[in-house]
Structure formats: structure tokens, C-alpha cells
C-alpha positions as CSV (number, residue, x, y, z in Angstrom):
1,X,18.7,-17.9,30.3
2,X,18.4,-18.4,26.7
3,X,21.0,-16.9,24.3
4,X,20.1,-13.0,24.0
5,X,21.5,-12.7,20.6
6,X,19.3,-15.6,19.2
7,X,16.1,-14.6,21.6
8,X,16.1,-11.0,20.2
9,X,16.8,-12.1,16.7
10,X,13.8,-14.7,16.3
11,X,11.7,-12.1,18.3
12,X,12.3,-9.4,16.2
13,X,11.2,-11.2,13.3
14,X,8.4,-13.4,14.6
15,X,7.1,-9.6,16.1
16,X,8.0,-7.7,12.5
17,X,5.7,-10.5,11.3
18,X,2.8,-9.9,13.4
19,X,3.0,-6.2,12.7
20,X,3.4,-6.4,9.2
21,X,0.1,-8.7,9.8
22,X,-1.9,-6.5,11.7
23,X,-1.3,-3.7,8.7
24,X,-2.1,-5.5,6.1
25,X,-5.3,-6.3,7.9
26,X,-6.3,-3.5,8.7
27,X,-5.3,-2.4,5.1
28,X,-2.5,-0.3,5.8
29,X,0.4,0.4,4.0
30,X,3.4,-1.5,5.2
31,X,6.4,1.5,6.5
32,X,8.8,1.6,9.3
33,X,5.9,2.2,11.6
34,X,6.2,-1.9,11.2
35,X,9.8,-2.2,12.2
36,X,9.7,0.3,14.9
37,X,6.7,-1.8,16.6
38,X,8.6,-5.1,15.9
39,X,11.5,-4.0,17.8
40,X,9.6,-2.0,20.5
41,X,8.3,-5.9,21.0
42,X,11.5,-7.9,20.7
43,X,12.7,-5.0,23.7
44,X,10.0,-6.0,25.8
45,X,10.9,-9.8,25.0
46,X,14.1,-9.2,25.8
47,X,14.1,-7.1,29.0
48,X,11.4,-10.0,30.3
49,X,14.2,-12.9,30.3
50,X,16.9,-10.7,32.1
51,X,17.3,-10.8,36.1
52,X,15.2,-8.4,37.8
53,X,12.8,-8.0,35.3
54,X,10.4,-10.8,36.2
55,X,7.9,-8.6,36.4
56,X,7.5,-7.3,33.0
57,X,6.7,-11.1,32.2
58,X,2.6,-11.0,33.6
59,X,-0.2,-10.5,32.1
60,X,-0.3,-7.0,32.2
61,X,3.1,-5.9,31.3
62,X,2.4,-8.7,28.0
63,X,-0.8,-6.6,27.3
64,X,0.6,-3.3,27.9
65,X,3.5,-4.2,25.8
66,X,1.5,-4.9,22.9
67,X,-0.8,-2.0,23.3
68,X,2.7,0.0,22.3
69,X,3.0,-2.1,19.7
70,X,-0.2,-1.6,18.0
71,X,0.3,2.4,18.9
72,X,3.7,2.2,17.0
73,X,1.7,0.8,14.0
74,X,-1.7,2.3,13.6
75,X,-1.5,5.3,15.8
76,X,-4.8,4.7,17.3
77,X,-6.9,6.9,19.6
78,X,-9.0,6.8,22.0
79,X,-9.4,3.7,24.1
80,X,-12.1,1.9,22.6
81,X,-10.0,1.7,19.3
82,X,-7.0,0.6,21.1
83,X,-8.6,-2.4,22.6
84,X,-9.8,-3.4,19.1
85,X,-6.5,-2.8,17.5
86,X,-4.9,-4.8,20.6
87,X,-7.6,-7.5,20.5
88,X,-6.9,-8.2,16.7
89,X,-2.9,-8.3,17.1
90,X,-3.6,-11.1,20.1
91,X,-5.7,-12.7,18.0
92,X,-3.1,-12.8,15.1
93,X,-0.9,-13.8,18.0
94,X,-2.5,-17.0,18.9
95,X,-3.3,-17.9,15.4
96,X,0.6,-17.4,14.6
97,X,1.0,-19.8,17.5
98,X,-2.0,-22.0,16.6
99,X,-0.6,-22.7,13.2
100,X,3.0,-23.0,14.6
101,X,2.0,-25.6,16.8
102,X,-0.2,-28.0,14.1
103,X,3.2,-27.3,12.0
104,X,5.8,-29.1,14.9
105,X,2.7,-31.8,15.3
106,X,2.7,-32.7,11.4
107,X,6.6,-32.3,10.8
108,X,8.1,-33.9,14.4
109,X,10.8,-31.4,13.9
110,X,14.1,-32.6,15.9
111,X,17.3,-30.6,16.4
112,X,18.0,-26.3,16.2
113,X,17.8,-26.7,12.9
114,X,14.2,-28.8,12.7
115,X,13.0,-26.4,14.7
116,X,13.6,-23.4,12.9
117,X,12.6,-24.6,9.4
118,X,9.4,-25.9,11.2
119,X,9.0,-22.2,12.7
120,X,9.5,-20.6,9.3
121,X,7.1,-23.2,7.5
122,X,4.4,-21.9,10.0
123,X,5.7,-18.3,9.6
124,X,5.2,-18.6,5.8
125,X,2.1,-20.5,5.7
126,X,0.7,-17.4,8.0
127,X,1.7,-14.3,5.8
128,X,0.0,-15.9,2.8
129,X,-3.4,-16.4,5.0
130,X,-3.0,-13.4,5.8
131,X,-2.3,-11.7,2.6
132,X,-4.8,-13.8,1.1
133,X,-7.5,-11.9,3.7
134,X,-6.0,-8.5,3.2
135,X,-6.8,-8.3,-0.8
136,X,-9.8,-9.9,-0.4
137,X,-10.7,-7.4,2.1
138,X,-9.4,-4.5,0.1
139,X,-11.3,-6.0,-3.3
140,X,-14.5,-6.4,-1.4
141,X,-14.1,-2.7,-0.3
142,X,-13.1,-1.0,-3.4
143,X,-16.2,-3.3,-5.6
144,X,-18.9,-0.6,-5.5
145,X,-16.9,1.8,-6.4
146,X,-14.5,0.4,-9.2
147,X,-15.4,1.6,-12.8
148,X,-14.0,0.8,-15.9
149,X,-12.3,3.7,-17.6
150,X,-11.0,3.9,-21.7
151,X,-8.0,6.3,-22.2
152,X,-7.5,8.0,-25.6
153,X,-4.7,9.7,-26.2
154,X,-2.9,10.3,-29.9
155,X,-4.5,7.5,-31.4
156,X,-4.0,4.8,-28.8
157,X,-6.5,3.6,-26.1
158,X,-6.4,1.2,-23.2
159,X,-8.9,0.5,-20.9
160,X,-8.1,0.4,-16.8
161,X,-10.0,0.1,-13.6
162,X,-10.6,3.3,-11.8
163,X,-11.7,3.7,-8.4
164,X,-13.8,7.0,-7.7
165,X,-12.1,8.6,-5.2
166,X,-14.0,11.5,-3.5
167,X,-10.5,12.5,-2.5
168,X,-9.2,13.0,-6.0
169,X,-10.5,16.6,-6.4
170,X,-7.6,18.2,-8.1
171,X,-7.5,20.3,-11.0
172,X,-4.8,21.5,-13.4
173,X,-4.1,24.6,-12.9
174,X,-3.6,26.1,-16.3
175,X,-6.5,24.6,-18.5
176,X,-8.7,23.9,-15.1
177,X,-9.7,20.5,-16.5
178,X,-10.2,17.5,-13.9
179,X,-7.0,16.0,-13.0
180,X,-7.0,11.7,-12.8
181,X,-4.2,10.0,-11.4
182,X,-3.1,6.4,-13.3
183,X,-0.1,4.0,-12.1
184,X,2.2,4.4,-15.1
185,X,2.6,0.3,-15.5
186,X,-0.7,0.5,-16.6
187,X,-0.3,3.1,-19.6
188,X,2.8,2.3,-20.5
189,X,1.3,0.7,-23.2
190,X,0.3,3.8,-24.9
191,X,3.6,6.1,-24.2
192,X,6.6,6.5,-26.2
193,X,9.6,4.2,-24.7
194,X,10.9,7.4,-24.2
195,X,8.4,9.3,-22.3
196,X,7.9,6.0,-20.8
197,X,11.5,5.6,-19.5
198,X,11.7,9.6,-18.0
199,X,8.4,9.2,-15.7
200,X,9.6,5.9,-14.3
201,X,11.6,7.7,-11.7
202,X,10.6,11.2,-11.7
203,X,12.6,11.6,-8.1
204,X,15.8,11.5,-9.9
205,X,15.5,14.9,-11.4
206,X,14.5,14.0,-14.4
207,X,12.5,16.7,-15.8
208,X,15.2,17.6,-18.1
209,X,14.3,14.0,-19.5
210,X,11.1,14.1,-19.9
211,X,10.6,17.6,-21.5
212,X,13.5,15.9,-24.3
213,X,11.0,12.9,-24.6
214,X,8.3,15.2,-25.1
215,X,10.0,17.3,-27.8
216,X,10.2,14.5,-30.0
217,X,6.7,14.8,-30.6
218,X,4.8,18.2,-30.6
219,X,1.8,16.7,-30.3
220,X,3.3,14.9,-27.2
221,X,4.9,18.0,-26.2
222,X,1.7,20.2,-26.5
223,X,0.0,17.6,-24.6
224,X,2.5,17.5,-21.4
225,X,1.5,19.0,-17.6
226,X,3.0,18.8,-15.0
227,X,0.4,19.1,-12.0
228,X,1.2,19.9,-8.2
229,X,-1.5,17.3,-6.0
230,X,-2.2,17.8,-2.5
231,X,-4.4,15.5,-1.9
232,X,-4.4,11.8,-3.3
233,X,-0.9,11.3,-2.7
234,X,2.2,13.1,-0.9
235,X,1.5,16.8,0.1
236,X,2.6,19.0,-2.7
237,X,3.9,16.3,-4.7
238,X,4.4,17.3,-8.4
239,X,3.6,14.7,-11.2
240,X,3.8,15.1,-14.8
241,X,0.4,14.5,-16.9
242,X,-1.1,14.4,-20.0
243,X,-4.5,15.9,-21.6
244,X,-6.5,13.2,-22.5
245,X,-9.9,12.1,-23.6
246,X,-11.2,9.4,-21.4
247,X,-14.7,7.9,-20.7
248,X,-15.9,6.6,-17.8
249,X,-17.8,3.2,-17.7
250,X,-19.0,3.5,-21.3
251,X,-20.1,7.0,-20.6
252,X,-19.5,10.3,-22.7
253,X,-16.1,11.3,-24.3
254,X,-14.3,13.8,-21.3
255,X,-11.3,15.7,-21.7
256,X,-9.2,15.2,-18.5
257,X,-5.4,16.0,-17.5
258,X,-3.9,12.2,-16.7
259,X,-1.0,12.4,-13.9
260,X,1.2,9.2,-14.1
261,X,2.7,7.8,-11.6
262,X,4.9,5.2,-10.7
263,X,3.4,4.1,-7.4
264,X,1.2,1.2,-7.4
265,X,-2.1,2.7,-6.4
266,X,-3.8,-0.9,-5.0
267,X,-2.1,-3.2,-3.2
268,X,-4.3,-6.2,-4.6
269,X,-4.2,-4.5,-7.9
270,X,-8.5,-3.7,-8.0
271,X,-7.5,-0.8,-9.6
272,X,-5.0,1.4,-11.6
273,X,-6.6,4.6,-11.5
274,X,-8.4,7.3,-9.4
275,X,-10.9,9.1,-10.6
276,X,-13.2,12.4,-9.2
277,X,-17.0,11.6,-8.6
278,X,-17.6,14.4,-10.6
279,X,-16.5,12.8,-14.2
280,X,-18.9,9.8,-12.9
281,X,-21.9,11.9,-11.9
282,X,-21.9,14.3,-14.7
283,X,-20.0,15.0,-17.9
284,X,-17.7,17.5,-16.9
285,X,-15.5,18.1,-20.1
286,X,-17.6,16.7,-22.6
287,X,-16.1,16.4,-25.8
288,X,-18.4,17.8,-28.2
């Protein structure tokens, strides 16, 4: 019997590896959801080794235990999508194993030691094929439908990438313009150092902070919003924005409220921004 400590330990990673695999392509954010399947299959690994357990080591227990897994994860239903979703982490499986193997054959490891750094070579050389896949995948998804956008705001512009989102279709409240949600590493550029500093971490109570920023300025303060969104991101998340003029792949000049937040909004970085279809499809808030 091989040392449980060890055996859970390298099958807890090896399985927090696959996981983190199968999100990313599948294009998933990576969250505990991860971890949770990773140990639900170093259990399973472990259980399988102990006396009594024999059975849990045939086929079916190995496929039923990664159908857990990959419910852990994606939360798939229906059966059909649950073969898929299994049928892609085997896959991932035997290329982890695949490349694993072609490692030890190249290297000769020799020793615990050889071993391992051979193992984590092949681990390495794996989550960069597979990350690799995943932006490509999300960059070939979001290409129809990433437009250039130019922010104006107080006499500064910047130009970003904006992905029209149908399911950015919120409004502020008090002015009713549309509402467009930017990663805040992408305006910085364009925001007092101030301002800048206060929205970095807007979970730390710091709207005290950024309504002192703001005051520095009355255009800057006269420009502030702060704008509730229930869709695009966390349900009834508040973010603070800013009335802008923006246009949208070279077209008119539209006034829109920009929310900024600190979240990276693309993984592979496509795009900074997330714009409504109607600002694409028709001038809504034409400047005149």
C-alpha cells in the first residue's frame, strides 16, 4: 500500500489540475467548484487503495467517479451533456498521461525525486497547452463581436476593445442613459491618481474615498454615478461610473454612463469593455 499521505497529496493536485483543465476549456471561470471536484477525486483515489475497497477500482466506479467530478465543476444536466463533459475530462486525462509518459521517456528520470520533477515538467508543459487552447478558443469566440470603442471624458481619450454584450442592458437610473461596463486597468489612463486609487477596491468601503477624489474636481464630481447592475456581473452589485461620450467603432459621438470596474472582464484579454447592442445598432445618445 502506497503512503496515503503522499497518494492523496499528488492526487489532489494532479486531479485540481485536470479540473482547472476542463474549465478553462470549456471557458469557465476557475472557483472552488475546481477544488471541491479535485478533492472529491483524490477521495475516490484514496478510498480505491484501502482494503475492502477493491471494488471502487473498475471501470465503472473510475467513470462514475469522474462523472462527480465534472458535476462538481460545470454542474451539468441532463445526460447527454454529462457524457460530453465526462468524455472531454477523460480525454484531458489521457493526454495528461500521454504527455507524462513521452516526459519519463525523454528525461530517464531515476529516484523520488526524478520522478517528481519529471511529473511536474509534464504537469507544466500541459497547463500551458491547455491555456494556450482556452484563449484561443475564447478570442475566436468573442471575434465577431469585438468593436473598437474611443472614450472621451474631460479632455482625455483612450480607445479599448468592447465586446457587445446583449446582456449588458442596464441603464442609469437617474439620467436613463445606457450604462457600459470597462475594467478600470484599462482607463486608468484617463483618471485622476486619486479617483484612480479609490475604485481599485471599491469592496473596502471606500465610497467615502472616492466622493473626496471626486470633490477635487467639480467637473469630476458632477460627472460621478454610482450604478446598481443586475445583470453583467454579481446580482445587485453597485459600481461607481462616469458620464461619458464614447463612439463605437468610428461611429457617432454617444453620451453613455461608464461603470469601472476592477475585475478583468476577459480572461485572454480580447476585450476591456462591454457594450449594449443598442449603442452599435443605432445612435442612442447622440451628441448633437
Amino acid at each position: 500500500m502506497p503512503n496515503l499521505d503522499q497518494y492523496l497529496a499528488v492526487n489532489l493536485l494532479m486531479d485540481a489540475l485536470l479540473m482547472g483543465a476542463l474549465a478553462r476549456v470549456r471557458l469557465q471561470r476557475l472557483d472552488w467548484r475546481v477544488l471541491a471536484g479535485a478533492a472529491a477525486g483524490a477521495a475516490y483515489a484514496t478510498f480505491a487503495v484501502l482494503p475492502g475497497w477493491a471494488a471502487l477500482t473498475g471501470p465503472l466506479g473510475e467513470l462514475l467517479a469522474a462523472a462527480l467530478m465534472v458535476w462538481i465543476v460545470r454542474r451539468v444536466r441532463g445526460w447527454r451533456q454529462m457524457l460530453i463533459e465526462t468524455g472531454i475530462l477523460l480525454l484531458l486525462a489521457a493526454g495528461l498521461a500521454g504527455l507524462a509518459l513521452l516526459v519519463s521517456a525523454i528525461v530517464h528520470p531515476t529516484g523520488v525525486l526524478g520522478s517528481a520533477l519529471s511529473l511536474a515538467a509534464a504537469a507544466a508543459l500541459f497547463a500551458v497547452a491547455v491555456e494556450a487552447y482556452a484563449r484561443r478558443q475564447r478570442g475566436a469566440q468573442a471575434a465577431g463581436n469585438v468593436l473598437p470603442i474611443e472614450v472621451a471624458w474631460l479632455g482625455r481619450r483612450l480607445r479599448v476593445q468592447a465586446l457587445v454584450d446583449s446582456g449588458c442592458q442596464v441603464r442609469d437610473p437617474a439620467t436613463g442613459l445606457p450604462v457600459v461596463i470597462a475594467e478600470l486597468r484599462a482607463l486608468r489612463g484617463m483618471l485622476p491618481p486619486s479617483l484612480a486609487a479609490a475604485l481599485q477596491h471599491p469592496a473596502l468601503g471606500s465610497a467615502q474615498e472616492v466622493a473626496a477624489a471626486a470633490a477635487q474636481d467639480d467637473r469630476v464630481a458632477r460627472s460621478l454615478r454610482l450604478v446598481q447592475l443586475r445583470t453583467v456581473l454579481d446580482e445587485g452589485e453597485w459600481l461607481f461610473g462616469l458620464r461619458a461620450e464614447m463612439r463605437v467603432a468610428g461611429g457617432p459621438a454617444q453620451t453613455a454612463v461608464i461603470c469601472l470596474t476592477p475585475r478583468r472582464l476577459s480572461h485572454g484579454g480580447a476585450f476591456a469593455a462591454l457594450v449594449p447592442p443598442q449603442m452599435c445598432a443605432r445612435g442612442e445618445g447622440v451628441v448633437s
